[in-house]
C-alpha positions in Angstrom: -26.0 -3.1 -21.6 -22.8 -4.3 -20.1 -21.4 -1.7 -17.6 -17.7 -0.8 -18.3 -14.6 -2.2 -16.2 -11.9 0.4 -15.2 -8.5 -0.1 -13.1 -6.1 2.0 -12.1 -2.6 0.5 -11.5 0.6 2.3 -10.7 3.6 2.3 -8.1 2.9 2.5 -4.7 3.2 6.8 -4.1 2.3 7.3 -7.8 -1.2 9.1 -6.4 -3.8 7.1 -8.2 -5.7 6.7 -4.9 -5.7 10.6 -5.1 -8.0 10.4 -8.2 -10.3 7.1 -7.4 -13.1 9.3 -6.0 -13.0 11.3 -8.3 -13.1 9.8 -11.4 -15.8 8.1 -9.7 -17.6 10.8 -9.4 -17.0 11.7 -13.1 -18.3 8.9 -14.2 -21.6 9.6 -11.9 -22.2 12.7 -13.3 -22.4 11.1 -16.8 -25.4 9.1 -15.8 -24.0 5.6 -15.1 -23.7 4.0 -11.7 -20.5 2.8 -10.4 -18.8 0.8 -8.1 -15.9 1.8 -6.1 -13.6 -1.2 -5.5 -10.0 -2.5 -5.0 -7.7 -4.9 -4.5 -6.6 -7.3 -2.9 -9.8 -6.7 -0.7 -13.5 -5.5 -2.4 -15.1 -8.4 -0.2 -15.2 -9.8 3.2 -12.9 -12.7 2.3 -10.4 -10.5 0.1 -10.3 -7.8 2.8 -9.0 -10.6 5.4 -6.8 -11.7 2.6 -5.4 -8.5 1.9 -4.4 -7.9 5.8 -2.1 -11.3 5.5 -0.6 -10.0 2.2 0.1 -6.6 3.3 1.7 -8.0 6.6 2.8 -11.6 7.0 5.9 -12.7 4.8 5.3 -15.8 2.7 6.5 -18.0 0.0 6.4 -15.6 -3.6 3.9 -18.4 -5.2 1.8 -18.5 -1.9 1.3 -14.4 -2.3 0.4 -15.1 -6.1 -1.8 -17.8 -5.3 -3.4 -15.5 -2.8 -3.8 -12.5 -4.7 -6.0 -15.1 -7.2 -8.0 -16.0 -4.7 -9.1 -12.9 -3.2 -9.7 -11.5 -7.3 -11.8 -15.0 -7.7 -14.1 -14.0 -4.8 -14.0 -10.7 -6.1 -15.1 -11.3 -9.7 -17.9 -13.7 -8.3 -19.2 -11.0 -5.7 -18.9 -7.5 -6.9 -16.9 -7.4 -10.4 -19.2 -9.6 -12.9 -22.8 -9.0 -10.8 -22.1 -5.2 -11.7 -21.1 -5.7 -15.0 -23.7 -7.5 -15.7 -26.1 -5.0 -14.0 -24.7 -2.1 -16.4 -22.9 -1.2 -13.7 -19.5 0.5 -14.0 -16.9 -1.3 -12.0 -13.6 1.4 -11.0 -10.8 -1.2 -9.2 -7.6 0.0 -7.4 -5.8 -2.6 -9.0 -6.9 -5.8 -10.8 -4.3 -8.3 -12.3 -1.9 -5.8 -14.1 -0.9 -5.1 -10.6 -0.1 -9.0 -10.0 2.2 -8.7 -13.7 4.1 -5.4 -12.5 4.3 -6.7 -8.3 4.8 -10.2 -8.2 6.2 -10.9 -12.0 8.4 -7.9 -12.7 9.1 -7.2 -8.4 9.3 -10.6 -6.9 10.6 -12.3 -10.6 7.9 -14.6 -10.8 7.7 -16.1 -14.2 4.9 -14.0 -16.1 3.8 -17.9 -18.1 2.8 -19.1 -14.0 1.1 -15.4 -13.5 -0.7 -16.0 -17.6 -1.9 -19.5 -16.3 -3.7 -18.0 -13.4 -4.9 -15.2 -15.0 -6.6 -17.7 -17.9 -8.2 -19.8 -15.2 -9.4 -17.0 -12.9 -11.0 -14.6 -15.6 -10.4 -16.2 -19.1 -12.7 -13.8 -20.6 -12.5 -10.7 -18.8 -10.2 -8.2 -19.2 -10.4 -4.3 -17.8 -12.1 -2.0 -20.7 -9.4 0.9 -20.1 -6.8 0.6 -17.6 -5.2 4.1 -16.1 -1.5 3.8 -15.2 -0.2 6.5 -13.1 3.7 6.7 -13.8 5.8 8.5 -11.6 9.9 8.5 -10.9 10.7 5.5 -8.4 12.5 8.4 -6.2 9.7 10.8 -5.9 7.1 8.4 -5.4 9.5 6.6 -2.3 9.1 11.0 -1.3 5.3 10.2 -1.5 4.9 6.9 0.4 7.3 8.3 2.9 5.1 11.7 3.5 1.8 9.4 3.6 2.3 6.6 5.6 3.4 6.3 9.2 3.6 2.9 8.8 4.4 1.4 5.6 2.9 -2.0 4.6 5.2 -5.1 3.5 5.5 -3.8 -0.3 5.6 -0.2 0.5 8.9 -1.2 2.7 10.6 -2.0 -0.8 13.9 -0.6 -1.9 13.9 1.0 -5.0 15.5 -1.6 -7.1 12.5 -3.7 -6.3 9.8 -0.3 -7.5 12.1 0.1 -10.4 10.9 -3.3 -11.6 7.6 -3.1 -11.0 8.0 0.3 -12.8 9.4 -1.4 -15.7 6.6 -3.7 -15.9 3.8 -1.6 -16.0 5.9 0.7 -19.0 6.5 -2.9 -21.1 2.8 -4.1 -20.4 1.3 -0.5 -21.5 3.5 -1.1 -24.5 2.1 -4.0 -25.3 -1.5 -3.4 -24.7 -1.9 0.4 -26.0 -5.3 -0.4 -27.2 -6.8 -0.5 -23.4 -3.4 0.8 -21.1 -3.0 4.7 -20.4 -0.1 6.1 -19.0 -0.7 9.2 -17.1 2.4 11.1 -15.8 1.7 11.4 -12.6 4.2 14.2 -11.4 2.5 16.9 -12.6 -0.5 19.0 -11.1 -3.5 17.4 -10.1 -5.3 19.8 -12.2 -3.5 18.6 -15.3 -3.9 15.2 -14.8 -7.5 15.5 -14.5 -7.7 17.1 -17.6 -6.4 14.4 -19.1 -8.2 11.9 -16.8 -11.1 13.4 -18.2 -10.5 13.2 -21.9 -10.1 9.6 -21.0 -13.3 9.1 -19.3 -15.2 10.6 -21.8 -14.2 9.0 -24.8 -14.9 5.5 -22.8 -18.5 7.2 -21.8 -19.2 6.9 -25.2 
């Protein structure tokens, strides 16, 4: 049986990282084994990839192009294998986060993003995808209590957040039938809960 395919997208300080282990670990405890992934990153190549994106400036269509690659390795190496295995895949990010970053943050014409997305994985698409939502003000509070030194992206202003925001919101809208949104300033408890209810229902 096909293992399941779940990413967890979200504004940079929206706390999603906070939950990746654990949901992992929920998802464990139901029987299934799971890989814990992310991206850019999840392989050699895409880890060396992901230190140029987070830190060298470059042409918007050369960080697109990029991100695609990095995923491409990724699918070959640790996304389809485990899939394919029965394996549960959990990624930090997968192509949503190329829609909300580079398309609705950078303006990048979604039809260039679509393209890319239909060459790199024409037939794969996340089996539930977790967005954590949070205020563009409160998670800047986050990102600034986190990090001592703040990547390329995370060194956005809030205009630049508030799109991305806006992105995720419109593409949950239009894909309710996998997209989650989870509001993210409340408790960690609470969203658990919810996280839970979530998980379990894909478990079955």
């Amino acid at each position: 049986m096909r293992g399941r395919f779940v990413t967890l997208e979200g504004v940079d300080g929206a706390g999603k990282s906070t939950h990746l282990d654990w949901i992992a670990g929920l998802i464990a405890a139901g029987g299934r084994k799971v890989v814990v992934t992310r991206e850019p990153g999840g392989t050699p190549l895409g880890e060396e990839l992901r230190k140029l994106l987070l830190a060298q400036p470059m042409h918007l269509e050369t960080e697109t192009l990029l991100m695609f690659a990095a995923r491409r390795e990724h699918l070959d190496r640790v996304i389809l294998p485990a899939l394919a295995a029965g394996t549960w895949v959990l990624s930090d990010r997968f192509t949503d986060a190329t829609f909300a970053y580079q398309g609705g943050g950078r303006g990048l014409d979604p039809a260039k993003i679509e393209r890319l997305e239909t060459w790199v994985h024409p037939d794969l698409q996340p089996d539930l995808t977790l967005v954590f939502d949070l205020s563009v003000e409160e998670a800047k509070r986050r990102r600034l209590a986190a990090s001592a030194a703040p990547d390329r992206f995370e060194q956005e202003n809030l205009e630049f957040f508030a799109r991305v925001r806006a992105m995720y919101l419109a593409r949950a809208a239009r894909y309710p039938q996998r997209m989650r949104l989870i509001d993210a300033s409340r408790s960690v408890a609470d969203i658990r809960k919810e996280l839970e209810e979530y998980i379990v229902i894909a478990c079955q």
